[in-house]
TORKE-954445 format. One record per residue (C-alpha): y, z, x. Coordinates in steps of 0.05 Angstrom, whole numbers, plus 5000, padded with zeros to 4 digits. Each point is the difference from the previous one (the first is absolute). Example, Ala and Ser with C-alpha at 12.3 -4.5 7.8 and 13.67 -1.06 7.14 Angstrom:
<sites>
(site (4910,5156,5246))
(site (5069,4987,5027))
</sites>
This chain:
<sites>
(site (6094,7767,2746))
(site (4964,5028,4944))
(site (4918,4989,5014))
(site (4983,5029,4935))
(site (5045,4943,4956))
(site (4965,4929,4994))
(site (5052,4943,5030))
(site (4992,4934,4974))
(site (5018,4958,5058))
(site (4939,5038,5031))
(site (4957,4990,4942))
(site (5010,4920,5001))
(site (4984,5011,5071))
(site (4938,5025,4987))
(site (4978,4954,4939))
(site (5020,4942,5045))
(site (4946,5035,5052))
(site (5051,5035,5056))
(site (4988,5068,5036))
(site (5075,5017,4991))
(site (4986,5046,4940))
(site (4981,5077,4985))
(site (4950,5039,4964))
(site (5038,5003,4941))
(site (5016,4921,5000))
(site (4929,4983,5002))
(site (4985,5049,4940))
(site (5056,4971,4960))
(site (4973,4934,5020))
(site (4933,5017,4983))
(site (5016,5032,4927))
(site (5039,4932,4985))
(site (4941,4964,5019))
(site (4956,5030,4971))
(site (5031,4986,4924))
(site (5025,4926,5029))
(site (4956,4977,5056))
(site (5038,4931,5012))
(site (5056,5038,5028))
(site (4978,4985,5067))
(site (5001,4923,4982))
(site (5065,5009,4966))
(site (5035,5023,5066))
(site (4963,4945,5048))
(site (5031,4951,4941))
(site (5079,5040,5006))
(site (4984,4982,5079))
(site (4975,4923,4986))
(site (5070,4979,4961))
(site (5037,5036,5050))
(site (4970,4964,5054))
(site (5003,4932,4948))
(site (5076,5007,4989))
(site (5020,5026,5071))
(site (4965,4923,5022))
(site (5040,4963,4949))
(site (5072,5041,5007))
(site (4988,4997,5089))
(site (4968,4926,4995))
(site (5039,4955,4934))
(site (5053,5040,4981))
(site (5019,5010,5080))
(site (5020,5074,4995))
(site (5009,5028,5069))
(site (5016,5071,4980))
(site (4961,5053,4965))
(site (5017,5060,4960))
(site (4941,5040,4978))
(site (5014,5066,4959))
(site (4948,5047,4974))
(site (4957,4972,5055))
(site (4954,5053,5008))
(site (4953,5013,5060))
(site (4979,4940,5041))
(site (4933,4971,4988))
(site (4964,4926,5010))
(site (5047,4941,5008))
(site (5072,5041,4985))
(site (5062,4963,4984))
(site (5029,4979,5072))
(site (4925,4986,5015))
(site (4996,4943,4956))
(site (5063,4976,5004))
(site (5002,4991,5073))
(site (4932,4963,4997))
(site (5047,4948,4968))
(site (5071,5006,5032))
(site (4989,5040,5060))
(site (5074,5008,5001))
(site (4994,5047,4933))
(site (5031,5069,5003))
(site (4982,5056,4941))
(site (5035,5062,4985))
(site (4951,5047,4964))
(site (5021,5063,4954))
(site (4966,5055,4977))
(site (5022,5066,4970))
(site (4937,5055,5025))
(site (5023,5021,5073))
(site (4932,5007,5010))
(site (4991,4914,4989))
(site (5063,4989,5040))
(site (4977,5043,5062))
(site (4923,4974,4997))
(site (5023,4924,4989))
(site (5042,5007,5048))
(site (4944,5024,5053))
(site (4953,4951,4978))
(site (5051,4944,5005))
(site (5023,5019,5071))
(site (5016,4933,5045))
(site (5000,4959,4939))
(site (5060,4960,4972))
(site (4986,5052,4923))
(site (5055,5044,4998))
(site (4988,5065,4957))
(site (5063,5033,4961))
(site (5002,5061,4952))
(site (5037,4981,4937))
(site (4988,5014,4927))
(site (4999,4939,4943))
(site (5033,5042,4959))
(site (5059,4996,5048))
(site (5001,4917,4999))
(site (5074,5001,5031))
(site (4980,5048,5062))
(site (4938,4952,5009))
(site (5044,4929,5002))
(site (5046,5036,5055))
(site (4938,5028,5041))
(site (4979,4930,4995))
(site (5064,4975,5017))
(site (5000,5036,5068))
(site (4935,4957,5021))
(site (4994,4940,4966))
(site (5045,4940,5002))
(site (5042,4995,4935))
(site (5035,4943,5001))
(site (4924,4972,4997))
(site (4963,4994,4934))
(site (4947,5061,4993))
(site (4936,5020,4969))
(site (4988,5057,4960))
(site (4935,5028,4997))
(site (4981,5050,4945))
(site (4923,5003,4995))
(site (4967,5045,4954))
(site (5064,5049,5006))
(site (5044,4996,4936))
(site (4947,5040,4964))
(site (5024,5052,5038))
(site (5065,4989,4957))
(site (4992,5047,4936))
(site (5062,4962,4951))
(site (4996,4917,5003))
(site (5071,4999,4995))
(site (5009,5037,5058))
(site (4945,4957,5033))
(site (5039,4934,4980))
(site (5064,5029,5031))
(site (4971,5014,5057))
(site (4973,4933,5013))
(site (5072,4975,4978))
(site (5025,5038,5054))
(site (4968,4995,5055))
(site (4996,4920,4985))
(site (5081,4995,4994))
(site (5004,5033,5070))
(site (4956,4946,5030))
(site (5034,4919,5008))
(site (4994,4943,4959))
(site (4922,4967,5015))
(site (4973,5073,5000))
(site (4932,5002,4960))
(site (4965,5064,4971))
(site (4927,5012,4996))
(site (4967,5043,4948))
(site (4932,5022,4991))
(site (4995,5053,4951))
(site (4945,5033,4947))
(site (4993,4978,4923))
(site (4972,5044,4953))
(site (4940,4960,4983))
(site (4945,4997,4946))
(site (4960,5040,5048))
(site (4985,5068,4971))
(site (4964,5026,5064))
(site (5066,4977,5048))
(site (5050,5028,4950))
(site (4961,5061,4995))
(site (4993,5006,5071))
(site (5079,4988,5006))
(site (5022,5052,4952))
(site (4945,5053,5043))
(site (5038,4981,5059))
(site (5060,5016,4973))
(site (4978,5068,4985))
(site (4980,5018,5069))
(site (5061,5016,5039))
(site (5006,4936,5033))
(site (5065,4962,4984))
(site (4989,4967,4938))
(site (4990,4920,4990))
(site (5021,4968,4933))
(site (4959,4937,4988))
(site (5059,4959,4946))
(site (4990,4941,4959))
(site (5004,4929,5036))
(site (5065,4990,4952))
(site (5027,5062,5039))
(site (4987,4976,5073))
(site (5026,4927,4981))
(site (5064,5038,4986))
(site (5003,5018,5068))
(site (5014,4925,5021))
(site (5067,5002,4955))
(site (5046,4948,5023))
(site (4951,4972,5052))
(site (4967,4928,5014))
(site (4924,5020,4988))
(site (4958,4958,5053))
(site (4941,4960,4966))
(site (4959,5025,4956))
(site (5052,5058,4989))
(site (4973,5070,4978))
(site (4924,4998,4997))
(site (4927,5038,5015))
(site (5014,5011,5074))
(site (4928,4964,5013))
(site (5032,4936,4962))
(site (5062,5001,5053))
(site (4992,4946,5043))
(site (4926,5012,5011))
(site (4971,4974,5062))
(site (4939,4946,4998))
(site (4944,5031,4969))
(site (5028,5056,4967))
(site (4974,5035,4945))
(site (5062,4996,4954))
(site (4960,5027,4938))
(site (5013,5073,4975))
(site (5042,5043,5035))
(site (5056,5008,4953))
(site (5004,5080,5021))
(site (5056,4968,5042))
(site (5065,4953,4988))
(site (5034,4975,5062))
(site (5059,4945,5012))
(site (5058,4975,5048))
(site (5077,4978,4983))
(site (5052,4976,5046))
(site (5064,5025,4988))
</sites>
């Protein structure tokens, strides 16, 4: 592992207040912060609609089986956390490219029913048959891909690989996607482009046209593609502002 390279999962980690980061995480955090300071809220937020649509897609839509790619390093209330609080019964596959996420989720998921593999997005067919070997699929299956398809430099290639990996899963499969907009925030977009610059793996925040073209050929759930805080906000939500991020759900 290079200590001298900011890693994004590690920098999230450490925005969303978590102790698995470095030195140089923390700086990079602290340099984006310093030109945006509601990153911190932005990344509590990615966590809120993944905890939102995890509920809904483990409680309404019934899903039993979970497929979380780009998941990063565990933190607060992770995917098979919140979906067992509502089918006990739930079983989650998580994927993450960085050996050094795979071999530290791993650890800190030890005796739980999260299962950590290495796999790369760019590689959607690999990651359907890794899933294959550990999920059920004659059963439907939900995709997770929160805050990951940034990661993604061409859309095309992003919308392929969505179209892949949800071809390999069954009929009554739904996808999740929470991803960045390029918003009429000078100070985030400023912050973004910075980021970029550093070494770290770059994130490209697209137009909410672009992420909506993720969801090609899909049955958007109610209220489709919107700010992630207007996505079936729970009572009392704030659902104003926000728009820094689009997020949405389809059922193949």
């Amino acid at each position: 592992m290079d200590t001298s390279v900011p890693q994004s999962a590690r920098i999230w980690n450490y925005w969303l207040g978590g102790t698995d980061n470095l030195p140089v995480d923390r700086a990079a955090g602290d340099e984006f912060r310093a030109v945006f300071p509601g990153i911190d809220e932005v990344a509590r937020e990615s966590r809120r609609y993944l905890s939102r649509a995890v509920r809904y897609l483990a409680g309404e839509a019934g899903i039993r089986q979970f497929l979380d790619v780009g998941a990063g390093l565990p933190a607060v209330d992770n995917t098979h956390q919140i979906a067992q609080r509502v089918a006990p019964s739930a079983r989650v596959v998580y994927v993450d490219k960085d050996p050094y996420v795979v071999e530290h989720g791993r650890k800190m998921l030890a005796g739980s029913s999260g299962i950590y593999l290495e796999g790369d997005l760019q590689q959607p067919s690999r990651i359907v048959a890794l899933a294959a070997e550990e999920l059920d699929m004659g059963s439907p299956v939900a995709l997770i891909l929160n805050g990951v398809l940034g990661h993604i430099p061409s859309t095309a290639e992003a919308r392929d690989i969505v179209a892949q990996l949800m071809a390999g899963l069954p009929p009554g499969s739904y996808v999740s996607i929470n991803d960045g907009v390029r918003a009429d925030e000078e100070a985030l977009n400023k912050a973004q482009d910075n980021y970029n610059e550093s070494g770290a793996v770059p994130y490209l925040m697209r137009t909410p046209d672009e992420i909506a073209g993720f969801f090609d050929g899909l049955e958007l759930v109610p209220p489709g593609l919107v700010p992630s805080r207007q996505w079936h906000p729970d009572p009392g939500d704030d659902v104003t502002g926000g728009a820094s991020q689009y997020s949405g759900v389809a059922r193949k």
